[in-house]
N, C-alpha and C positions, 0 to 999 in steps of 0.2 A: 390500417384502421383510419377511418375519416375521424374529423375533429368531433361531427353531430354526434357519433357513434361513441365516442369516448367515455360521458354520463350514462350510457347502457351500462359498459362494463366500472366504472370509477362512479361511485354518486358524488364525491365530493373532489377538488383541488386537491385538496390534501392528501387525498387517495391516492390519486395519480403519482403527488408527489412521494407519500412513502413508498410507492412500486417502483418508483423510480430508484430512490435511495438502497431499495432492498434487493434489485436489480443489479445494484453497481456493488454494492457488500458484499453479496453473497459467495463472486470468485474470489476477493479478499480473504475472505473465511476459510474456505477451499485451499486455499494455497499455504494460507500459516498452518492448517492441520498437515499439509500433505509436505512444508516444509520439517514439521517438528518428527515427522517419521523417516526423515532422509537420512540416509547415510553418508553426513560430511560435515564439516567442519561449521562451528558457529560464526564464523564471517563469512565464510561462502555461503550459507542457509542466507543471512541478512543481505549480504550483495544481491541474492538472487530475488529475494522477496521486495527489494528497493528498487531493482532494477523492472522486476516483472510489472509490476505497482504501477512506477510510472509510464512504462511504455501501453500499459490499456487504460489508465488517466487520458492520456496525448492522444489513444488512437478510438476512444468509445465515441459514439457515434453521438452521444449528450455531451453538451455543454453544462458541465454543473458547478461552475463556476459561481455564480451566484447561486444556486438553488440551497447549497450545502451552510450557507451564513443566514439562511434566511431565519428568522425570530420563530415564524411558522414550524421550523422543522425541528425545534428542539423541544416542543409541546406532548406533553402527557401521550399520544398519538402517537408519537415516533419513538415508545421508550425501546420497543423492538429494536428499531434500525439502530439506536446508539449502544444498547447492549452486543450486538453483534458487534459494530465498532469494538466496541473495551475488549471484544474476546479476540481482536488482531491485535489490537494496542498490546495485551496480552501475549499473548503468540509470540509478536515482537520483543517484549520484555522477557520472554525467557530465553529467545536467542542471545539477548545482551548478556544476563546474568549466566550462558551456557560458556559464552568467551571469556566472560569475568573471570568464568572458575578455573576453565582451561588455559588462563594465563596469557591468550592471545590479544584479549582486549583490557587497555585499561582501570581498575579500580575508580568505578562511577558511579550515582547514582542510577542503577538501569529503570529505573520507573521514569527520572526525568530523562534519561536517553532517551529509554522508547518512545515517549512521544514529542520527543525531539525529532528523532528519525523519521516515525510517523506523519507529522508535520510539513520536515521535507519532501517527503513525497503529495502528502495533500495538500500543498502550495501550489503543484504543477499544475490544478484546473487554471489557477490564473493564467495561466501562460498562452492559453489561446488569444486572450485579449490583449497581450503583450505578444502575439505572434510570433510563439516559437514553439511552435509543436510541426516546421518543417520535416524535421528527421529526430525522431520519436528515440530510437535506438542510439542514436548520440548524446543524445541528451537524458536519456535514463543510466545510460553510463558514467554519465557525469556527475547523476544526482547521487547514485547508488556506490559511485567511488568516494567522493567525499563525505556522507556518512560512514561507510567503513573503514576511512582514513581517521575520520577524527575519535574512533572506540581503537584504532590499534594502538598495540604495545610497541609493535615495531613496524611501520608503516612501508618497510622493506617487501613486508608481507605479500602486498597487493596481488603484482603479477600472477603468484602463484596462487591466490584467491581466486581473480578474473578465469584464470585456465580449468579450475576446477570448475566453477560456476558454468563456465560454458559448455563443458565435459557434460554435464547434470542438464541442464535449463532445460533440454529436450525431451527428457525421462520424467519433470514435472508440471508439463503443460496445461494447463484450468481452463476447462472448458469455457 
């Protein structure tokens, strides 16, 4: 699509930008529903959703690094795009409180986890501009281990988190 052509289909900036935002939610959304129906364990459900996260943050073809801070996009307009957000924030929050219960994560507040975690992951748009979205899959590993380093109970755990994750990650692919 040429840029003239754009106002055909967007009449306003805003437009464009919430298709944007509602673009980049939408396999979020996707993935915590198609996480909360998996068959595994609630740190390997969260490894995979941090890990997934960040590797299409690093590899989407927008930069919304800025877009996402902008004053504009938390305007009466966008309640859609942030309600969708809260139902991954969400998502997220019940994988925490699913370890909690299972005794494999820590006793935490999982609301301030989850968007803790969440956080971590929506921090990586920066990272283009700090130029490290090199190798996408090293670095979503990193993000996605040290969130579910810091909810274990026995941080022993990992390895055998990672093996399962990887076991899975191909069985929960989002379009």
């Amino acid at each position: 699509m040429r840029q003239p052509s754009l106002f055909h289909h967007f009449p306003t900036k805003a437009d464009i930008l919430r298709a944007l935002l509602e673009r980049t939610l939408a396999p979020s959304l996707e993935l915590v529903e198609r996480l909360g129906e998996l068959d595994a364990s609630a740190p390997t459900k969260l490894l995979l959703h941090v890990r997934i996260e960040v590797v299409r943050i690093l590899t989407s073809p927008f930069d919304l690094s800025a877009i996402v801070f902008l004053p504009d996009a938390r305007g009466p307009r966008f309640r859609g795009v942030w309600t969708t957000y809260a139902k991954v924030v969400d998502g997220t929050e019940a994988m925490i409180r699913a370890g909690i219960a299972a005794g494999a994560f820590v006793t935490a507040d999982p609301s301030l986890a989850a968007v803790s975690v969440m956080g971590l992951g929506d921090m990586t748009v920066s990272w283009r501009f700090h130029r490290l979205v090199d190798d996408p899959a090293r670095r979503a590993d990193f993000v996605a281990d040290f969130a579910v380093r810091a909810l274990l109970r026995d941080p022993s755990m990992l390895p055998g988190i990672r093996a399962e994750a990887a076991r899975l990650e191909p069985s929960i692919a989002v379009r």
